[in-house]
C-alpha positions in Angstrom: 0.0 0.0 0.0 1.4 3.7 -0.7 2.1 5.5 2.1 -0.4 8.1 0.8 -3.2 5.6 0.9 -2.2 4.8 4.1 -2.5 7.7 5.6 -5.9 8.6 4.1 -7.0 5.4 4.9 -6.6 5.2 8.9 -8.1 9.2 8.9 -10.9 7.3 6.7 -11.3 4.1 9.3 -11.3 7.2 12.2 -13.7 9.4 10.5 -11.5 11.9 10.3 -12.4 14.9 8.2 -9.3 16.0 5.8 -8.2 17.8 2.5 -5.8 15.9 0.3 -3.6 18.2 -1.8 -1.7 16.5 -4.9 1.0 18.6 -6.2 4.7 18.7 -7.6 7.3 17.1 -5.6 8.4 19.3 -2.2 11.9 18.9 -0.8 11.4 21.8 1.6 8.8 23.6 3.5 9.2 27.0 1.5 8.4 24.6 -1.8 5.3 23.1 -0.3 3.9 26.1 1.2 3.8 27.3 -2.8 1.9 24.9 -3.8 -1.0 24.9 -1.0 -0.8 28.6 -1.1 -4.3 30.2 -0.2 -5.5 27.0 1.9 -6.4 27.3 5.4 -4.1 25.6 7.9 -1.0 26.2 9.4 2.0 25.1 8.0 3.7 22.8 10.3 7.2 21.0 10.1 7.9 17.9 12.0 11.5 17.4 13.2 12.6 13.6 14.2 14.7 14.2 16.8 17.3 11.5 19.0 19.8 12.0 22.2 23.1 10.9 21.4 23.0 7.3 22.6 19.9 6.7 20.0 18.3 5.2 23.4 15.0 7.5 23.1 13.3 9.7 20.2 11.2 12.5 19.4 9.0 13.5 17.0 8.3 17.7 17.0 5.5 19.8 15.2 5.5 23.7 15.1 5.2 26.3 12.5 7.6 25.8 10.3 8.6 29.5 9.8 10.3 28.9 13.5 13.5 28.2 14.4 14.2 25.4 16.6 15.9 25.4 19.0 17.5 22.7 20.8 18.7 24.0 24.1 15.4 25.1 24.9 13.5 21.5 23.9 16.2 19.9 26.3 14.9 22.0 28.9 11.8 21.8 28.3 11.5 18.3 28.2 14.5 16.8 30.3 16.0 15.5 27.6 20.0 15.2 27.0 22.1 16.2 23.9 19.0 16.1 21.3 19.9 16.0 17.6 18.3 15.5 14.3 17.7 12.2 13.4 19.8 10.1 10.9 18.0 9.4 7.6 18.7 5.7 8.7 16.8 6.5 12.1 14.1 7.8 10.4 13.5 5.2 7.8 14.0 2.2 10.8 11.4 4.1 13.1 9.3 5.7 10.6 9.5 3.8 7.6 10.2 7.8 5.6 12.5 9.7 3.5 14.8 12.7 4.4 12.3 15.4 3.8 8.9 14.0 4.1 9.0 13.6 7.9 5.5 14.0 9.4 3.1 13.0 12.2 1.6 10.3 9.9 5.3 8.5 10.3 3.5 7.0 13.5 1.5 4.5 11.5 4.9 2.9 10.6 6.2 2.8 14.4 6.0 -0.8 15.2 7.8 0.0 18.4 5.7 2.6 19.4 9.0 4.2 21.4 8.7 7.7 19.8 7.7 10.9 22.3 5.2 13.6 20.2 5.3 17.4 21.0 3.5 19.9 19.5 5.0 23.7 20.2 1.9 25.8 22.2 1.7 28.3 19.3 -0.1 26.3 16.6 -2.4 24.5 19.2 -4.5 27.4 18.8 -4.8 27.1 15.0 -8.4 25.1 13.1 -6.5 23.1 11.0 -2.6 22.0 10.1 -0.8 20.8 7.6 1.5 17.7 7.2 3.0 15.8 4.0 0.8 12.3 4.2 4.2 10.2 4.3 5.0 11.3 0.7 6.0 14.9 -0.8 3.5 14.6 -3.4 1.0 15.9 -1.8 -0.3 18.0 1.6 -3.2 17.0 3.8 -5.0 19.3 5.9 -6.3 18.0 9.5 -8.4 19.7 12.3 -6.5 20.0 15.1 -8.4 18.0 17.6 -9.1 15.6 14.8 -4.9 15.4 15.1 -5.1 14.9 18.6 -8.2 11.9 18.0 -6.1 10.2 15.7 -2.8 9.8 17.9 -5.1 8.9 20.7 -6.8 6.2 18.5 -2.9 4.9 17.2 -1.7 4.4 21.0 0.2 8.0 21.5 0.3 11.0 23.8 1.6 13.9 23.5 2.8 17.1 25.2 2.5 21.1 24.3 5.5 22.7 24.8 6.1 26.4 25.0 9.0 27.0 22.4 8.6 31.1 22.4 10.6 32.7 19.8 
């Protein structure tokens, strides 16, 4: 099964309300943003994150016009020497590419060992954005319709307050 299909397909099982947007292929977020220009929903990045000993793992969503910055997510969250991910982590945990990391990722975490935080500023927002596990395309979700659908795949998360 694509990873697109997936994706629509667990939101479908949940009765989760979503817009699928196909478009051109988007290797960053300042490509994507182009083509969903005009649709309602922040515009999220989703950082896979790891301490240094690969021992526990992260998976971040904010706006992706932020900055992030790692001193402050280690303090916020008691974590140790954070860093991105290696593409190698990301495929093993998430089953995804470089570049099409997203919340959806979860569906492929057999181990079910990776932490979710969302940053406090887009908690506020109707709807965000995420690549569906492939940068073909964006899909818009309400954000409690978000939080339904990692309570219905086994996950919690936690807001954090990553101010500019």
């Amino acid at each position: 099964m694509e990873q697109i299909e997936k994706v629509t397909q667990a939101l479908d099982n949940m009765a989760i309300d979503y817009q699928l947007v196909h478009h051109g292929v988007a290797h960053t977020t300042e490509e994507a943003d182009a083509f969903i220009e005009g649709i309602e929903g922040v515009r999220t990045k989703t950082m896979f994150l790891t301490n240094k000993k690969k021992t526990a793992y992260y998976l971040l969503i904010m706006d992706d016009s932020k900055r992030m910055d790692f001193h402050l997510f280690e303090e916020l969250t008691g974590a140790k020497r954070v860093k991105m991910a290696s593409d190698e982590l990301l495929k093993d945990k998430l089953g995804l590419q470089p570049g099409i990391v997203s919340i959806f990722g979860l569906l492929n975490n057999a181990d079910h060992d990776v932490q979710v935080y969302f940053d406090e500023a887009i908690m506020g927002e109707a709807r965000m954005s995420f690549h569906p596990n492939d940068n073909t395309a964006t899909i818009f979700v309400g954000t409690e319709d978000l939080q339904t659908f990692l309570k219905n795949i086994g996950y919690q998360y936690e807001i954090l307050d990553l101010e500019d």
